[in-house]
Wavefront OBJ file of the C-alpha trace (Angstrom):
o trace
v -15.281 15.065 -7.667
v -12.779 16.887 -5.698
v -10.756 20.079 -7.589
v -7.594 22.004 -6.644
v -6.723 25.074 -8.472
v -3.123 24.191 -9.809
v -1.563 27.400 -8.451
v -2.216 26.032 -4.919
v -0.164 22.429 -5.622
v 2.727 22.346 -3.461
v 2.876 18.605 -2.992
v 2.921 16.510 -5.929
v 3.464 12.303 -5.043
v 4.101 9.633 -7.522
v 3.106 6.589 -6.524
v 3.750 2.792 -7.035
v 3.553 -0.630 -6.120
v 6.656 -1.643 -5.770
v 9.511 -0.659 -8.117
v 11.434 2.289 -9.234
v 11.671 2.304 -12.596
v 9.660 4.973 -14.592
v 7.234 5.958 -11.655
v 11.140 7.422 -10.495
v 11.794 8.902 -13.603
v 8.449 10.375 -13.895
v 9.162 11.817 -10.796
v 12.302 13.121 -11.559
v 10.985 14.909 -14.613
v 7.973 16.683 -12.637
v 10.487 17.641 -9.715
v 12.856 19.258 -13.014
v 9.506 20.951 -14.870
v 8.214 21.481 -11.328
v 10.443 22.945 -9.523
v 10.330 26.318 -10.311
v 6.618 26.627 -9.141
v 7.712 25.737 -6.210
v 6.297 21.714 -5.705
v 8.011 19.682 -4.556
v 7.543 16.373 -6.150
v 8.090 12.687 -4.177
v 7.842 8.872 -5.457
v 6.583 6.917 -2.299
v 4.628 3.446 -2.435
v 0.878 3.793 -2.855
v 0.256 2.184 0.453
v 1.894 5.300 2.169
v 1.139 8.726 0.261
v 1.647 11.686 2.717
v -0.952 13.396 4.145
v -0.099 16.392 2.555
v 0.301 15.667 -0.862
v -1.794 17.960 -3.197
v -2.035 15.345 -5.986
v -1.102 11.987 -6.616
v -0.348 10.567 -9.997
v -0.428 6.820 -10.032
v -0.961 4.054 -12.912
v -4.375 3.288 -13.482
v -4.522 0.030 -11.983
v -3.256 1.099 -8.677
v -5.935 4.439 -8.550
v -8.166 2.557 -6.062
v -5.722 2.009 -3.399
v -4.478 5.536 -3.859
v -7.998 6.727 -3.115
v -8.100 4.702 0.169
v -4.434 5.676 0.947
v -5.344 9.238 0.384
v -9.589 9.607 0.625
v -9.385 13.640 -0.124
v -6.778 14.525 -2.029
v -6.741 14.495 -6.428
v -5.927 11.203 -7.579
v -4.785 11.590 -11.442
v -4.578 7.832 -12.885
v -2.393 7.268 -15.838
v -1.834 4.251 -18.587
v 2.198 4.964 -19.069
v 4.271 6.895 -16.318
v 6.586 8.402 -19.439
v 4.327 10.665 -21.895
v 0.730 10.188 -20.780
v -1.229 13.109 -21.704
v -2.913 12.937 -17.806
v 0.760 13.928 -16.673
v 0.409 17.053 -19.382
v -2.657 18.140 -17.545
v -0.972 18.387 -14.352
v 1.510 20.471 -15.716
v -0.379 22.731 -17.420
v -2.263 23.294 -14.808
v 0.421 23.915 -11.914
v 2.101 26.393 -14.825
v -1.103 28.296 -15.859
v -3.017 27.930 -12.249
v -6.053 26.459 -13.701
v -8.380 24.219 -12.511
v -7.401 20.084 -12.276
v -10.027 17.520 -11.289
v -9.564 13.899 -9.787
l 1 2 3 4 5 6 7 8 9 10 11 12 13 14 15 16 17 18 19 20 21 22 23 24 25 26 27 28 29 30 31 32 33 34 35 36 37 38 39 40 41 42 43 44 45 46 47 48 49 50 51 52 53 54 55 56 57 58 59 60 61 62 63 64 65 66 67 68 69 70 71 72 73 74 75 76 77 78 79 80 81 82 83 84 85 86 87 88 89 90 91 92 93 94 95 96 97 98 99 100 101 102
């Protein structure tokens, strides 16, 4: 299980499958409560995460091909991209720098 202490996030990447729907308002949300940390938060497709994204929130079914697209970096899978409590965690841990594991 990889870990990233949430005070070194600077890349946070919401990905999906195809539309833009909530994962873009999810990311439009983080980029608003992220900002200030200093993260910069993108929405690309899960076929084509960045190589230097931090994490990567994705729904659940799509974790897999995350985890190919991007073998070493925190893959946080979710249920709902609007109030999952796996989004919270993030947060929280970007805000107080602790500990996040994916």
């Amino acid at each position: 299980m990889t870990t990233i202490n949430g005070s070194a996030v600077r890349k946070v990447v919401i990905a999906c499958d195809a539309g833009m729907g909530s994962s873009a308002m999810l990311a439009g949300q983080l980029r608003r409560q992220l900002g200030k940390h200093s993260v910069t938060v993108e929405h690309t497709p899960v076929d084509a995460i960045p190589a230097d994204a931090d994490v990567v929130i994705c729904h659940q079914g799509l974790a897999e091909r995350a985890r190919v697209s991007a073998p070493e970096v925190i893959i946080v899978p979710i249920q709902v991209f609007i109030g999952d409590p796996a989004v919270a965690k993030v947060v929280k841990a970007v805000q107080n720098g602790s500990d996040l594991n994916g």
